[in-house]
N, C-alpha and C positions, 0 to 999 in steps of 0.2 A: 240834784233833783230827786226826790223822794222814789217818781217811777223807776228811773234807771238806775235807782239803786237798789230798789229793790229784786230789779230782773238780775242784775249782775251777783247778785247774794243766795239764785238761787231760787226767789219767793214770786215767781213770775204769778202765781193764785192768786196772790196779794193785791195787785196792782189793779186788774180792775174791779173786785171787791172795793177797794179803797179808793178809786177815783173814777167808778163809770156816773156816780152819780153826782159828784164835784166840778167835775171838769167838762167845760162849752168847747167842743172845738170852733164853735163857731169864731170865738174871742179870744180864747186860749192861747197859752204857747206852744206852737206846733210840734216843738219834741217831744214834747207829753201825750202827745196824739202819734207822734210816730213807736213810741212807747206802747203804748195801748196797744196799738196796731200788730208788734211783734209780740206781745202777749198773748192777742185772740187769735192768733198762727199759730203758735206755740201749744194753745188749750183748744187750737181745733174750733173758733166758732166763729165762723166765717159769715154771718148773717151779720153780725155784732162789730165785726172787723169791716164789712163793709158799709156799715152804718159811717162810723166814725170816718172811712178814706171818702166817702162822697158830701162829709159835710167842712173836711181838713179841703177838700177838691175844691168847692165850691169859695171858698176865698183865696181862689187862684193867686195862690204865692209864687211866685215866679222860682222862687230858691226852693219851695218843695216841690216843683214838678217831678224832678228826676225821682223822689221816695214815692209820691203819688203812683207814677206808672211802676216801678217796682211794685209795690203793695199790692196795686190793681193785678198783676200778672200772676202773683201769689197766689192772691186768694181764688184767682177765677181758678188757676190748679185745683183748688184744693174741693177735694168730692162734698 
């Protein structure tokens, strides 16, 4: 997957320049959204971060609940 490859190489800037405006999480594949997510943690934009966990939320995937409440605990940390 293109995200996690690119977080893993280092180019975490990349990934949502290159897929905030590609990628539905509404329809999407959620790891690509879990992607995103430790991205906009990583660059600090927690407005953008929480965009994407309340629309990954809202197709209450039973197997992402436990990253959901993760992410959510994160970002409300985060100032």
């Amino acid at each position: 997957m293109m995200s996690g490859d690119l977080g893993m190489h280092g180019h975490v800037v990349k990934i949502p320049e290159l897929l905030c405006n590609r990628y539905k999480p509404e329809i999407g594949n959620p790891q690509v959204a879990l992607n995103l997510l430790r991205a906009y943690f990583e660059l600090n934009r927690k407005a953008d971060g929480l965009a994407i966990l309340g629309k990954l939320a809202a197709r209450k995937l039973e197997s992402m609940q436990p990253h959901i409440e993760y992410w959510n605990a994160q970002f409300t940390k985060m100032k």
